[in-house]
C-alpha positions in Angstrom: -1.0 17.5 -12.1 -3.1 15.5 -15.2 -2.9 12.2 -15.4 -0.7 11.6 -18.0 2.0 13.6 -16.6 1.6 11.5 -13.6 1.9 8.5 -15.5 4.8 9.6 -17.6 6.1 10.6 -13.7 5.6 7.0 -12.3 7.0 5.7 -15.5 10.2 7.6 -15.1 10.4 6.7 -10.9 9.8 3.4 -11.6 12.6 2.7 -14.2 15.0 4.7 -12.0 14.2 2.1 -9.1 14.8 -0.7 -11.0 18.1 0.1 -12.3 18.6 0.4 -8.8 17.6 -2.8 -7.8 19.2 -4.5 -10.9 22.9 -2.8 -10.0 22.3 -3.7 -6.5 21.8 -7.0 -7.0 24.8 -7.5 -9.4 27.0 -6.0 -7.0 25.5 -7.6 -3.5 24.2 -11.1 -4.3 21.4 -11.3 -1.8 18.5 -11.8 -4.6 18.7 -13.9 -7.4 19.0 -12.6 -10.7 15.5 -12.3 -11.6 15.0 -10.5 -8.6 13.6 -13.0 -6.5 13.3 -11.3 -2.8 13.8 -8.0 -3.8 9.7 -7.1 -4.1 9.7 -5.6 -0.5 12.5 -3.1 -0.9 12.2 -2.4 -4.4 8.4 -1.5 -3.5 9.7 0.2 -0.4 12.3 2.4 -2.9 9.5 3.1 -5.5 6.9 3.8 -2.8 8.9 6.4 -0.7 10.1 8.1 -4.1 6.1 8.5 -5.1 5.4 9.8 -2.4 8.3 12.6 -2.0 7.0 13.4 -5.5 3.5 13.9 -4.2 1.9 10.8 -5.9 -0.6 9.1 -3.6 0.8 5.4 -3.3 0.4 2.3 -0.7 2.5 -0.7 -0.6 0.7 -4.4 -1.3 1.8 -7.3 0.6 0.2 -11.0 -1.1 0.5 -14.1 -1.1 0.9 -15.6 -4.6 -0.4 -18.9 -5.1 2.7 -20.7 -6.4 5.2 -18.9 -5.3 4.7 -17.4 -1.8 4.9 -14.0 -0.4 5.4 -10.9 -2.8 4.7 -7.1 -2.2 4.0 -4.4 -5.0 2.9 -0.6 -5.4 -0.6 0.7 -6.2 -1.8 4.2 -6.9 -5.2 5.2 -7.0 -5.1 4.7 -11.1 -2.3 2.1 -11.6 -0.7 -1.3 -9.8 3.3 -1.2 -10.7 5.6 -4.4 -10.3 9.0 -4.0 -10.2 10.1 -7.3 -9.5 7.9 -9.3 -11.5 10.3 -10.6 -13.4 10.7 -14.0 -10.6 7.2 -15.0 -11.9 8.2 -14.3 -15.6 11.3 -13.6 -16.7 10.4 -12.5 -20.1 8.7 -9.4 -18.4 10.5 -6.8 -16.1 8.2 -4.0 -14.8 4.7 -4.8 -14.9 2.6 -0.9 -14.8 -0.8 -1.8 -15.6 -4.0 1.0 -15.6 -6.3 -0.4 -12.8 -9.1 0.0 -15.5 -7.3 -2.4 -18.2 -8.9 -5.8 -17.9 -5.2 -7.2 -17.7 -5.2 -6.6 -14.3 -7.5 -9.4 -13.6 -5.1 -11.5 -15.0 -2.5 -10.2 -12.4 -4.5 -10.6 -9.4 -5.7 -13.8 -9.3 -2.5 -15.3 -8.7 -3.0 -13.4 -5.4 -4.9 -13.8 -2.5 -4.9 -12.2 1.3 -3.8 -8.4 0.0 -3.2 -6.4 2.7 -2.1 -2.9 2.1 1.4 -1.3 3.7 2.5 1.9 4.6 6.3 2.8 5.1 5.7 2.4 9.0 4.2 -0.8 8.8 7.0 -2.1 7.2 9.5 -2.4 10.3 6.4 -4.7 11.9 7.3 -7.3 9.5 9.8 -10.2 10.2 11.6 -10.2 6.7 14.1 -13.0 6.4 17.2 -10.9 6.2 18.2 -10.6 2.7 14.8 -9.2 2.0 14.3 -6.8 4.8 13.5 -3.6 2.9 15.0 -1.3 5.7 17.9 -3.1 5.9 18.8 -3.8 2.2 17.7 0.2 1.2 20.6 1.4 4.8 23.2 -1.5 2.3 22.2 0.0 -0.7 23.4 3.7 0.1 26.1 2.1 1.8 27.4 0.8 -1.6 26.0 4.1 -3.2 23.1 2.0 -5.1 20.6 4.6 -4.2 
C-alpha cells in the first residue's frame, strides 16, 4: 500500500473512532466533554482497528507534565491523538507526520513514554471509567462501536 493511501486510511479510521468516542460519551457520562479519560480506550479503539486493517501501530502511554497520564497511537510515519481535545479544546484530532517539526512541539509536554500493545493493556490498573477493556465491552453494549 503507498503511503498516502495509508494516510488517507488512518485519516478515515481515526475520524470513525472519534465519532465513536464523542457519541459514547454523550450517551454514557463517564468522560467529560472534552474527552478527558477517554485517551486509553479511544487509543485502544483506533489501535485495534489499524491493525485489523494491516497498519503497523503501538499504543503510547505518557505522562504529561501538567496534566497527568495520557495515552496516544503511533505508526512508524505518523503520532495520532484522538483525545487531545482535554489539553486544547480548540483542536480535536491531532495526526501529525513524525517528520513535521510540529511534533516537537507535542512531545515535550511528555515525558516517561512507554510503548503498549493490546495485551499490555489488561496489566494496567485504570481507574474504572477509563479502563479501555471495560469502557470498549460498554460501548457495544450500548451499540457505540
Amino acid at each position: 500500500m503507498k503511503k498516502n493511501d495509508t494516510n488517507l486510511k488512518i485519516k478515515k479510521i481515526a475520524n470513525r473512532i472519534h465519532k465513536k468516542i464523542v457519541a459514547f460519551q454523550k450517551t454514557d457520562r463517564r468522560w467529560r466533554k472534552n474527552l478527558l479519560g477517554a485517551c486509553a480506550t479511544a487509543s485502544y479503539l483506533l489501535h485495534k482497528a489499524l491493525k485489523r486493517q494491516g497498519i503497523e501501530s503501538w499504543m503510547v502511554h505518557s505522562c504529561h507534565k501538567k496534566y497527568g497520564n495520557h495515552v496516544w497511537v503511533e505508526t512508524p510515519d505518523t503520532l495520532i491523538d484522538l483525545t487531545y481535545s482535554q489539553f486544547d479544546e480548540s483542536k480535536g484530532i491531532i495526526i501529525i507526520n513524525k517528520n513535521d517539526p510540529k511534533i516537537k512541539s507535542y512531545y515535550k509536554n511528555f515525558k516517561n513514554m512507554l510503548n503498549l500493545s493490546l495485551d499490555s493493556m489488561t496489566y494496567f490498573k485504570w481507574p474504572a471509567s477509563q479502563d479501555p477493556i471495560k469502557c470498549h465491552m460498554q460501548m457495544k453494549k450500548n451499540r457505540n462501536v
